[in-house]
C-alpha positions as CSV (number, residue, x, y, z in Angstrom):
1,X,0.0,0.0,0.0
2,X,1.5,3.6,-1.2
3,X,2.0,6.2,1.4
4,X,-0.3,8.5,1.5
5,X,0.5,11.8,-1.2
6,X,2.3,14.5,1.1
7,X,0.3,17.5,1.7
8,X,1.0,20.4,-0.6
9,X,3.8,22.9,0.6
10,X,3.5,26.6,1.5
11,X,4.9,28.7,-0.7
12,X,7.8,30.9,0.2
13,X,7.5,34.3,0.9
14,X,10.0,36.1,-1.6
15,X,12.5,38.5,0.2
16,X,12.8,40.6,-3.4
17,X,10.8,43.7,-2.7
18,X,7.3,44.8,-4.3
19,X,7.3,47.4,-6.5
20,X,5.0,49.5,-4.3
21,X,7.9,48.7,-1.9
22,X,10.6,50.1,-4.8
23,X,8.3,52.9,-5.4
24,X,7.7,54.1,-1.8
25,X,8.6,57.5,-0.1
26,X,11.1,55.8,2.4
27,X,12.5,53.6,-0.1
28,X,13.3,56.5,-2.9
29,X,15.3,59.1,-0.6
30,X,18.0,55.9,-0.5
31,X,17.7,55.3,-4.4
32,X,19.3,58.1,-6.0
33,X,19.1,56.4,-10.1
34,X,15.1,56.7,-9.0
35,X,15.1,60.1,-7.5
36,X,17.0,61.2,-10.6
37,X,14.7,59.6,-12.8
38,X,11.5,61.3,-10.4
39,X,12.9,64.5,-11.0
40,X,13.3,64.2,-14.8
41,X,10.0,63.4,-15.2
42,X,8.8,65.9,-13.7
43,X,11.0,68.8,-14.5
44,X,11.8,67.9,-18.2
45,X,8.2,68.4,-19.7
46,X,7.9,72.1,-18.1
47,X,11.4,72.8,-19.9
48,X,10.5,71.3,-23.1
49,X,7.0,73.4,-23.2
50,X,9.0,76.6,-22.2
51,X,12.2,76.5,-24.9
52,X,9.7,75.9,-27.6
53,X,7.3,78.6,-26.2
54,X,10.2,80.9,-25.5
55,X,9.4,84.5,-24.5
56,X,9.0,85.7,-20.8
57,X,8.2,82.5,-19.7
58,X,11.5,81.0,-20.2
59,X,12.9,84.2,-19.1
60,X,11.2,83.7,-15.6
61,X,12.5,80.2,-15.7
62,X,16.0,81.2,-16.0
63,X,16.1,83.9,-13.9
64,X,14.2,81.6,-10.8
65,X,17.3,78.8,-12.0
66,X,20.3,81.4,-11.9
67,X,18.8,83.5,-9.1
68,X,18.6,80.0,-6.7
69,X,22.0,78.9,-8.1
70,X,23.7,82.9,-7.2
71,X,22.3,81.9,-3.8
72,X,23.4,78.0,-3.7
73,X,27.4,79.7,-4.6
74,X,27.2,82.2,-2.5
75,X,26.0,80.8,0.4
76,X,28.7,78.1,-0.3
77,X,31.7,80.1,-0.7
78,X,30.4,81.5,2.8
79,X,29.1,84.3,2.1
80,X,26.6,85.3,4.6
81,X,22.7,85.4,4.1
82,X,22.5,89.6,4.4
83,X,25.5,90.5,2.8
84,X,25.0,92.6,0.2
85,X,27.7,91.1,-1.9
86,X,25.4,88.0,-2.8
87,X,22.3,90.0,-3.4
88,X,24.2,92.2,-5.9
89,X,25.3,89.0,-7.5
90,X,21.7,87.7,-7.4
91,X,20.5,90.9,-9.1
92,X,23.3,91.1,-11.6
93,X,22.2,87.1,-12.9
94,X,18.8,88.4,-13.3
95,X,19.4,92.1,-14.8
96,X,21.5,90.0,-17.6
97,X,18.6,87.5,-18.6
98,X,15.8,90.5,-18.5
99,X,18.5,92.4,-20.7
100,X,18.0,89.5,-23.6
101,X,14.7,90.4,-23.7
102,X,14.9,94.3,-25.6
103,X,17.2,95.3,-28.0
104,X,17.9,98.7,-26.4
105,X,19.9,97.1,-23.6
106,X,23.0,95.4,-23.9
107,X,23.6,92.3,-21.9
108,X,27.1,93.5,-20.8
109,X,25.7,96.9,-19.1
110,X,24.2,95.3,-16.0
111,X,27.4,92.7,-15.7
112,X,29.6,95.4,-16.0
113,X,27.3,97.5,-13.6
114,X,27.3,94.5,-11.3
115,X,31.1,93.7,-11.5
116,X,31.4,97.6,-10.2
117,X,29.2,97.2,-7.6
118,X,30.6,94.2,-6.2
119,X,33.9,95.6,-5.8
120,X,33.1,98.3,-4.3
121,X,30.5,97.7,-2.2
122,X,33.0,95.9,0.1
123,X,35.5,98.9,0.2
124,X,32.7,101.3,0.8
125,X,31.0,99.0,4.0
126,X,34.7,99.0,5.5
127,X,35.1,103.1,4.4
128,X,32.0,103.7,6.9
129,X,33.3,101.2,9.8
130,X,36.2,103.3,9.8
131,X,35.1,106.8,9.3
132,X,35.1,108.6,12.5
133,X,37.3,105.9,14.4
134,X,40.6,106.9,16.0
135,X,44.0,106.1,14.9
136,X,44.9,102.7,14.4
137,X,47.7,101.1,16.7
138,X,48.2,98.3,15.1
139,X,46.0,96.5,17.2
140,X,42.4,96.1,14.8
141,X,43.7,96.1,11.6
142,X,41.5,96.4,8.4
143,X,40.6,93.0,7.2
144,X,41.5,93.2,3.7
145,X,41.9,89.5,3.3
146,X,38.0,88.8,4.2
147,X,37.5,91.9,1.5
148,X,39.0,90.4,-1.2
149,X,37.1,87.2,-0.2
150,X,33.8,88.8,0.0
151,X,34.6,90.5,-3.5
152,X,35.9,87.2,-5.0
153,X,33.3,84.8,-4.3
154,X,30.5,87.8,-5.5
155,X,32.5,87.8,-9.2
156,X,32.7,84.6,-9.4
157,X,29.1,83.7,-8.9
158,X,28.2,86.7,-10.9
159,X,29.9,85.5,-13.9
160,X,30.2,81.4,-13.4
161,X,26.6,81.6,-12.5
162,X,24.5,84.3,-13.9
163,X,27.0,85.3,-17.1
164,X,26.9,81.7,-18.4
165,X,23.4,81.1,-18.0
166,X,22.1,84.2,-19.7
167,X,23.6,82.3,-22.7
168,X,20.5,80.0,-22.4
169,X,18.6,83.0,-23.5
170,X,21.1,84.3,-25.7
171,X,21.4,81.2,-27.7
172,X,17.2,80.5,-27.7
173,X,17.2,84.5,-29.8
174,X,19.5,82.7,-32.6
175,X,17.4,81.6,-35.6
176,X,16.5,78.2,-35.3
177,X,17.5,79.0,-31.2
178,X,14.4,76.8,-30.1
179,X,16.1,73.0,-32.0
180,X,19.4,74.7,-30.8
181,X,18.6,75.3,-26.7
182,X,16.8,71.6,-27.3
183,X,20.1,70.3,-28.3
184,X,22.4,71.8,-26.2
185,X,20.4,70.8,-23.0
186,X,19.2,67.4,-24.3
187,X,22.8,66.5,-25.5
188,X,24.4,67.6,-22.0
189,X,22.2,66.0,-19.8
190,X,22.6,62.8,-22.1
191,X,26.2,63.8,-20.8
192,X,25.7,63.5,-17.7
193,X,23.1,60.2,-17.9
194,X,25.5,58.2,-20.1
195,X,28.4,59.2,-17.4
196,X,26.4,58.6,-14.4
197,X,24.9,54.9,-15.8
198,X,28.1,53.6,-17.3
199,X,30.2,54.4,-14.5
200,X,27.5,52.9,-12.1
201,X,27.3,49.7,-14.5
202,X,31.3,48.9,-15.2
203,X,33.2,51.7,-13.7
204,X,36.4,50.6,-12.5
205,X,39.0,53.2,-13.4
206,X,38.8,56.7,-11.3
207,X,38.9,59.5,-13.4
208,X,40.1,62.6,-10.9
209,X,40.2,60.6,-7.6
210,X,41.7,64.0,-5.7
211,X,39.2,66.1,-7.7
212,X,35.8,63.5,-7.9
213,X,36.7,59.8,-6.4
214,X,33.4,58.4,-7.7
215,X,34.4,59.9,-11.5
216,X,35.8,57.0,-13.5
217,X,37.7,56.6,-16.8
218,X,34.8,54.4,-18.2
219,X,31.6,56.9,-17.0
220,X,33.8,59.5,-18.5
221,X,33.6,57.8,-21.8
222,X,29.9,56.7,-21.4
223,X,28.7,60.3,-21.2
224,X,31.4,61.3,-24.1
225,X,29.3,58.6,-25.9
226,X,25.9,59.1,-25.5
227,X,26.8,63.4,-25.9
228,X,27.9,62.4,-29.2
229,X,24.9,60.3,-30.2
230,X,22.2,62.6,-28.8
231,X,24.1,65.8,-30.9
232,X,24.0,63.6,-34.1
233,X,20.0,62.5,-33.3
234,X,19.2,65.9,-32.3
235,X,20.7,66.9,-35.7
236,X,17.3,64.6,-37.6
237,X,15.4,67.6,-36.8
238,X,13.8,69.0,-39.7
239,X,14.9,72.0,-39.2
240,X,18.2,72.3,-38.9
241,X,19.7,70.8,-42.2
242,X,23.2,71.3,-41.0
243,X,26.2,70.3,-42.6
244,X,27.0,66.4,-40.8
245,X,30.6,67.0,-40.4
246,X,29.8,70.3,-38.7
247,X,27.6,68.3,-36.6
248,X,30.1,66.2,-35.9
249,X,32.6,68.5,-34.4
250,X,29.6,69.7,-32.5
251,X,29.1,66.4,-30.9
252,X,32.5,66.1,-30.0
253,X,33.2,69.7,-28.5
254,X,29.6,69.3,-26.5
255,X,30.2,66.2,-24.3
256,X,33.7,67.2,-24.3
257,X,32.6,70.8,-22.7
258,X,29.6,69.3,-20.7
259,X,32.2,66.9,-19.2
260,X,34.5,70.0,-18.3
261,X,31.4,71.5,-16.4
262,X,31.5,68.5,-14.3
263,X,34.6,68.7,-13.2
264,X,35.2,72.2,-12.5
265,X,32.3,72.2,-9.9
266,X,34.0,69.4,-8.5
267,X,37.0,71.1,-8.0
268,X,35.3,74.2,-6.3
269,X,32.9,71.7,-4.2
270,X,36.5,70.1,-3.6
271,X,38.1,73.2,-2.2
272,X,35.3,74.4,-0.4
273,X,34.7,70.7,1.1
274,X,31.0,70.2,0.4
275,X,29.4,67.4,-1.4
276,X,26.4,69.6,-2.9
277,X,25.6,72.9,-3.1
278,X,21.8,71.9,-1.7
279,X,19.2,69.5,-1.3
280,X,17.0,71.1,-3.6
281,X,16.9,68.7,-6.5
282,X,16.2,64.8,-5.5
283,X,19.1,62.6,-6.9
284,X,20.8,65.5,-8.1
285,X,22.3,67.8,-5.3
286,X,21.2,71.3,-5.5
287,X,20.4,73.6,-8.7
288,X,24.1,74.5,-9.1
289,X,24.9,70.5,-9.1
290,X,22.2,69.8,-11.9
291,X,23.5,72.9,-13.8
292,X,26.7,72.6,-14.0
293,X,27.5,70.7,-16.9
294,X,24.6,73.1,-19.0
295,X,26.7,76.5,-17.7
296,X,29.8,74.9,-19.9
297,X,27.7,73.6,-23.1
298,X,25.2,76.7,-23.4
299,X,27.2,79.1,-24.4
300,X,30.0,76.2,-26.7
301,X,26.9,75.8,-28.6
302,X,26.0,79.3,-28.7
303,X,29.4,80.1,-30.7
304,X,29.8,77.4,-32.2
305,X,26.3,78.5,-34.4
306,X,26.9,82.3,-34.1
307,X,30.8,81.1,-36.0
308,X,29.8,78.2,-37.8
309,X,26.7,77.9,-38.9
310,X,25.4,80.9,-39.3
């Protein structure tokens, strides 16, 4: 007589995760790939809708970007919240992209009116400390090394910052500037992407392990990659009908610039020992962190079809 059959087993509970488990609040702020991946999804439409609109509508976008990433520098090169210095950047990044807007006023007038302000405005706080004091002993000398500090990190986030990224405006007023803004931001964040998911996948190699350890030789050529092919794509617009082996240089000089972007961040987040310039952006760091790499390929792009192409 057989043994009676075995009763049937339980199955076992998997340990892999649900995707309502993948997808969830607590499980995305420690999944940067989906965070970044959030964002884009939501951010990329709104950019898309306002390059081709154009107008003041992408003007207010750039001026909200550039006057939160003024702020995200200064702030990081420790300036303080109500010192002039960093609001006379702020304004100077914003005066430049309203200045795209008319013809009557040049683009350089408010740099160069902000680039005056900024060094003086330092001289002139410490001109009023001083006026009216006694002789100096020795003892409280002026602090001339914190002025040229102050001064320093308010150019630099005047012209890194806001002088670069009135470009994006710059470059949309060029005929055929809406395919061309599309390109230079598609191609650079494809940049980026290829960079980030290659060295992710197979990186090995560091790139600049004093300047970014987490760079590597293989990501580096990942993003160079997938620049390249997005430039080329981007080129199947109707539109643009340009010459392939001037797109070609293009697609070489845009990774090539975007990577560039990258790292010269990373040298200043390097020297001024922070990791990002924010929180602001999920996956991404701050504004600054997600702009960097567009600051660099903007304005390549913008000469490249101001010299070449047109």
């Amino acid at each position: 007589m057989s043994p009676p059959p075995a009763p049937p087993s339980e199955p076992t509970p998997s340990n892999s995760p649900t995707l309502a488990a993948q997808l969830s609040p607590r499980a995305l702020r420690h999944n940067p790939l989906a965070q970044r991946i959030l964002s884009g999804v939501v951010v990329l439409p709104i950019i898309i809708v306002l390059i081709i609109e154009g107008g003041p509508g992408l003007a207010a976008l750039v001026s909200l970007v550039l006057a939160v990433a003024v702020l995200e520098f200064g702030l990081g090169m420790r300036l303080t919240r109500d010192d002039p210095v960093l609001w006379l950047a702020l304004a100077g990044a914003v005066a430049m992209t309203a200045a795209t807007l008319t013809n009557d006023i040049p683009t350089h007038w408010p740099l160069t009116a902000a680039i005056a302000a900024i060094v003086a405005t330092p001289v002139l706080q410490q001109f009023v400390r001083e006026w009216g004091q006694p002789p100096n002993d020795g003892s409280d000398p002026i602090p001339f090394a914190a002025l040229y500090e102050r001064t320093a990190a308010g150019l630099v986030a005047l012209t890194y910052v806001g002088w670069l990224g009135s470009f994006f405006l710059l470059l949309r007023q060029l005929p055929q500037g809406e395919e061309w803004l599309l390109l230079a931001v598609f191609a650079g964040m494809a940049t980026d992407t290829g960079a980030f998911v290659v060295g992710k996948l197979i990186g090995r190699r560091p790139m600049a392990p004093r300047i970014s350890p987490r760079k590597t030789v293989e990501g580096g050529i990942g993003g160079l990659v997938a620049g390249f092919a997005a430039v080329l794509l981007i080129n199947l617009l109707p539109d643009l009908e340009v010459a392939v082996w001037k797109m070609v240089l293009l697609g070489i000089a845009v990774p090539l610039m975007a990577t560039a972007g990258d790292l010269s961040e990373s040298v200043i987040k390097r020297a001024l020992d922070v990791k990002d310039f924010s929180k602001l952006v999920p996956g991404h760091g701050g504004v600054l962190d997600r702009l960097d790499s567009l600051l660099f390929v903007v304005p390549t792009v913008y000469f490249f079809v101001r010299w070449i192409v047109l």
